[in-house]
N, C-alpha and C positions, 0 to 999 in steps of 0.2 A: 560406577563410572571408571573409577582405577583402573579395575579390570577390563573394561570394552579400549581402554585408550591404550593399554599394554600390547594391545592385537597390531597399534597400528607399526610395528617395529617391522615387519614385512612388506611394505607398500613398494611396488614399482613407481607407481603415480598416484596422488590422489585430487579427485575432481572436485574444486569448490563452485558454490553457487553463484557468487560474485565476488570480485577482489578485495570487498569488505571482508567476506567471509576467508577468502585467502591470507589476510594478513591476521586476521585473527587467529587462524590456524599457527601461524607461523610465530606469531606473538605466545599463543599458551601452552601449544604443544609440542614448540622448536622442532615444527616440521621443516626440511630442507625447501628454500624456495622454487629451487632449479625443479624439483619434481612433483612441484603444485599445478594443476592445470584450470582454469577459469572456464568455467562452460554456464553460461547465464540459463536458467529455465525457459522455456515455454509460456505460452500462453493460451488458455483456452477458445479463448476469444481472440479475431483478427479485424481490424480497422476495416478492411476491403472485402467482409464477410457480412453480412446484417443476419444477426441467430435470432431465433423465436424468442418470444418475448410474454407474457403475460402478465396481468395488471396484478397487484396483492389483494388480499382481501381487507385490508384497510385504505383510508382515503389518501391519495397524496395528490389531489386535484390542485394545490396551491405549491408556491415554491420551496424547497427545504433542501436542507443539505445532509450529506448521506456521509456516514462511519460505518465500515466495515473490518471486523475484525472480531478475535476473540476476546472476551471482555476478562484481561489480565491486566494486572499493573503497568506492565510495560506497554502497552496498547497506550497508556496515557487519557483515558478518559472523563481522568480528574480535571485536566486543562480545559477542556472542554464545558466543563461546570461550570470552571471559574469565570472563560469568555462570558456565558451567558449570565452570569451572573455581576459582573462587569459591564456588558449591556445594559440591566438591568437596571443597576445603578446611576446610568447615565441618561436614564432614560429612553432607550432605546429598544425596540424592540426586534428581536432577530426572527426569520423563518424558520420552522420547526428541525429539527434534526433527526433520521431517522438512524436506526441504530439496530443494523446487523449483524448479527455474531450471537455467541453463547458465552454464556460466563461456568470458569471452569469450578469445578466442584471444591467449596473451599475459599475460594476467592472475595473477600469482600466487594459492595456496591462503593458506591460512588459517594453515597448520601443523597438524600431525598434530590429527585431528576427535576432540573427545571421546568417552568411550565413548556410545553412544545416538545418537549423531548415524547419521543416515540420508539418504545423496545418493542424491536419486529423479532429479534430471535432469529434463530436459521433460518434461509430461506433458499429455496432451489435456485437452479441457473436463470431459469427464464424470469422468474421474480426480480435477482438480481439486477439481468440485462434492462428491464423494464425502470429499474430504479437509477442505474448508471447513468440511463440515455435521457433519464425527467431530471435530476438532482441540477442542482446551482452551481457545487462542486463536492467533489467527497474529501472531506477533513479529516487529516489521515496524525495524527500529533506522534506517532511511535516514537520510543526515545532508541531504539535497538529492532534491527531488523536486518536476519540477511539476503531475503532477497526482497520480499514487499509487494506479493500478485495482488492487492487491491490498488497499490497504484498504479501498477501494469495494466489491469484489467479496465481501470476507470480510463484509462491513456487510449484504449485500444477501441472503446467505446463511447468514445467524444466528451466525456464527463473531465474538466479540470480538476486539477489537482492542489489542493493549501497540504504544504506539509514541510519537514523543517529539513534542513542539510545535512542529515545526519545520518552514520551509518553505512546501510547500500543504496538508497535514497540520491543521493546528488550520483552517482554510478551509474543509476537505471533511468532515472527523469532526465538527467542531462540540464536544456533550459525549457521544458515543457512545464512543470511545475512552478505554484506560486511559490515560494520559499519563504519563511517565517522563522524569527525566531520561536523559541518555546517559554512564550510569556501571552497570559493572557491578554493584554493590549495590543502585539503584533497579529495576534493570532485576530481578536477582533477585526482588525483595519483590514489585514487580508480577506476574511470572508465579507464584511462590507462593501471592499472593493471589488469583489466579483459577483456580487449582485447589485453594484451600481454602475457598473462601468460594461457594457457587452459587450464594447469592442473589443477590448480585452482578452477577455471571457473567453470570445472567439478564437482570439492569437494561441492564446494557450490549449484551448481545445486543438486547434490545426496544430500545433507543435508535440500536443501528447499523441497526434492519430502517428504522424511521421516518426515520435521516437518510437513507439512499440509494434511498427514494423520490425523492430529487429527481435524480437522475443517471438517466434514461435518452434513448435515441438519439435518440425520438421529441422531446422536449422541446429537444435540442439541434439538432436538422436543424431546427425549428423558429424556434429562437431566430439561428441562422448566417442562413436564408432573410431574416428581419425584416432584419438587419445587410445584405444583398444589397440588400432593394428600399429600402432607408433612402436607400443609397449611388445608388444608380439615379434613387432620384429628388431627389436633390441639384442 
């Protein structure tokens, strides 16, 4: 790592993903701010697009909430235990959770998965699309993230969002997301509340379709080229 952060002593510009990821550059590797440039990603998916979609080959015929990500520590999948098992405790019973992503090689589980919990493992786009547009909300708990395309993605394809203020997260959601602290009780009461309350539910879906209008490829290949000929013609 020494050596790849040594290369950076030649930079004209350099492009971060989000101005989370700008001030952390700035913070660890006392890069100059003045020659930092913010250009947010893309999105695969477009709110004002409908993409193909197909069903998984298991059942998600009833309501459940959707985590997507890779199954690492920082993904936070332990907090997710604990809600359900916090429910559990209180008597309560929650909708099942499906749970895409791969756990990296090395990585420890969670410990034994609630009941409801469902490991789907990767799954292609149209699987995804399919699970976005059914889920209740996708429960995103990351503690670190610099950009966060499952909450882009779920914003752009009508699915709200529970996830906490942290990070590039309050940056990219804006007020489209539920916001939760990162404690098993907040975190309860928020997905509670968006499978009890639809009006809501709604507000926040129509707020995630309008923020991730602003996340797509075109807008960003766009805005990278400007940072190109800015530097070009220096």
């Amino acid at each position: 790592m020494g050596r790849r952060l040594a290369g950076l002593s030649g930079y004209d510009r350099v492009i971060c993903i989000s101005q989370f990821t700008a001030d952390e550059a700035i913070r660890c590797l006392d890069l100059a701010p003045s020659l930092i440039e913010v250009v947010h990603n893309g999105c695969d998916f477009r709110p004002d697009v409908v993409p193909p979609e197909r069903a998984p080959d298991f059942d998600v015929s009833q309501d459940f909430y959707l985590f997507v990500g890779s199954l690492e520590p920082v993904k936070n999948l332990r907090l997710l235990r604990a809600v359900y098992e916090l429910a559990s405790g209180r008597g309560l019973t929650l909708p099942p959770l499906v749970i895409v992503g791969a756990r990296w090689l090395g990585v420890a589980g969670e410990g034994s998965p609630p009941a409801g919990w469902l490991y789907a493992g990767r799954q292609d786009d149209e699987v995804l699309v399919h699970l976005y547009r059914r889920a209740l909300a996708l429960v995103f708990p990351t503690v670190y993230e610099g950009f966060g395309f499952p909450l882009v993605e779920a914003m752009a394809l009508g699915c709200p969002v529970i996830c906490s203020p942290v990070a590039s997260l309050p940056e990219l959601g804006g007020d489209a997301p539920i916001y939760a602290d990162q404690t098993p009780g907040a975190y309860l009461d928020a997905m509670l509340g968006v499978a009890n309350d639809p009006v809501r539910r709604d507000d926040h879906i129509a707020a995630g379709r309008l923020r991730a209008t602003r996340y797509t490829w075109e807008r960003c290949a766009e805005e990278t080229l400007a940072v190109y000929r800015q530097v070009g013609q220096a």
